[in-house]
N, C-alpha and C positions, 0 to 999 in steps of 0.2 A: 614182423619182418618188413624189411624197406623203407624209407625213406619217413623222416617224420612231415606229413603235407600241413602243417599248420603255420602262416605266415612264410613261410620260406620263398613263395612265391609272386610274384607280379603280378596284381588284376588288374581288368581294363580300366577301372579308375584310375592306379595310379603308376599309369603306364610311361614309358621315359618320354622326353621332351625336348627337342632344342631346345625352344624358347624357353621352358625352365629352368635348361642348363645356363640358359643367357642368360635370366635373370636371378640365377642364384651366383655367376660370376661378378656379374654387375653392383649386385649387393654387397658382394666378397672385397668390393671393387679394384677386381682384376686380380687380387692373390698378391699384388707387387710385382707381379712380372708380365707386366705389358701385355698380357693374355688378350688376341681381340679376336675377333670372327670376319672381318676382314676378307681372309683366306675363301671362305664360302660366301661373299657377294659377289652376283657375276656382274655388278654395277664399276665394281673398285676399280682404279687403274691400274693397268700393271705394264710391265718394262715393254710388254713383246708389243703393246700398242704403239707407243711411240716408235717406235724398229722400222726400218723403210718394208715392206711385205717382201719385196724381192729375197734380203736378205734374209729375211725370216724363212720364210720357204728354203733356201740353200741352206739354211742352218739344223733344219727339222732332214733335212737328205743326208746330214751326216750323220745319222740315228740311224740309218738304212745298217745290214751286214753284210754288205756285197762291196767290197773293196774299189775295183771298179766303181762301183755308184759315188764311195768317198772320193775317190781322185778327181772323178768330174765335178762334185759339189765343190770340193776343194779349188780345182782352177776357177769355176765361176767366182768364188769368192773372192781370188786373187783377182781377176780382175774387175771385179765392185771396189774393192781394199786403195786399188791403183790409182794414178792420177788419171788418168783416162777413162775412169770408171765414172766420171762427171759427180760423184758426191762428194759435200762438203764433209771436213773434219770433224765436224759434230753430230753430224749422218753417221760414219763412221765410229765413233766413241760409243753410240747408244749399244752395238753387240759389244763391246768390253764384255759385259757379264753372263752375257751368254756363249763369248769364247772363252772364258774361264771356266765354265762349269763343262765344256768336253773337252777342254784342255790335257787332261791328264789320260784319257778316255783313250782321244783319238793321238795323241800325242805319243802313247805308249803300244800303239796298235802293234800287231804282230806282223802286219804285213808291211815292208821296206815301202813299197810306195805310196800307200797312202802316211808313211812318216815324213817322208822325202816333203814330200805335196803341204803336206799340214807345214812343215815349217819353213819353207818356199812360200805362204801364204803368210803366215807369222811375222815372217822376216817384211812384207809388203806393210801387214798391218801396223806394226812397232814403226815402222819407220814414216807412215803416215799421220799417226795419231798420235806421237813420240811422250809427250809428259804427261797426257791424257790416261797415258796407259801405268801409268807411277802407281797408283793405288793398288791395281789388280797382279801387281807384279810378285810381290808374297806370296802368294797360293800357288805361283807357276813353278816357281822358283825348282823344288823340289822336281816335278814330271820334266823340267827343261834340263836340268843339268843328267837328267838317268838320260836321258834321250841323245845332250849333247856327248856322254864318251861310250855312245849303243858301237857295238861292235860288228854290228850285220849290214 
């Protein structure tokens, strides 16, 4: 009765491993598909560094659920986004990808005013960073047109 325990099991010799797992990718060399570990160096750089902090922080407040707290994250944004907001255009361009990824989010929010607000800010950004914004414009495409014929 029960289970057969002969090999079935993990001993502490050969116990699992990153570093094994790395170097049997490495060996593999990478499987073909760009496999890297990257993702787990807290050395790597990644986008939100280069991001001025200010808007980094307004951009992490739009993850809040308190509708209120989006409308206010939302106008600071708009005016960072503005010509009065003293950043240059390519201050400006570095959130492209991090306004596309709550794009669709916040874009299809259920509450009318943080819709309003988000695209009152949109409208600020698109028109600041105009052909900058070319690339990230596919992926909008879809949450912009539900939102432009919203009926509420």
């Amino acid at each position: 009765m029960g289970r057969d325990k002969t090999g079935a099991f993990r001993t502490a010799k050969s116990g699992a491993s990153s570093a094994s797992a790395a170097a049997m990718v490495a060996s593999m060399g990478g499987g073909g598909t760009g496999l890297t570990f990257a993702s787990f160096d807290p050395s790597a750089p990644t986008v939100d560094q280069d991001l001025d902090p200010e808007i980094n922080m307004v951009l992490k407040k739009l993850s809040k659920r308190d509708p209120t707290t989006k409308v206010k994250a939302l106008a600071e944004l708009a005016a960072f986004f503005d010509v009065s907001g003293g950043r240059d255009e390519d201050a400006i361009a570095l959130a492209l990808p991090q306004w596309q990824s709550c794009f669709a989010a916040i874009g299809l929010d259920p509450d009318r005013r943080v819709r309003e607000a988000f695209f009152a800010t949109h409208k600020v950004l698109a028109g600041r960073v105009k052909r900058q914004m070319a690339k990230y414009v596919k992926p909008l495409m879809l949450p912009w047109l539900c939102a432009r014929f919203d009926v509420d």
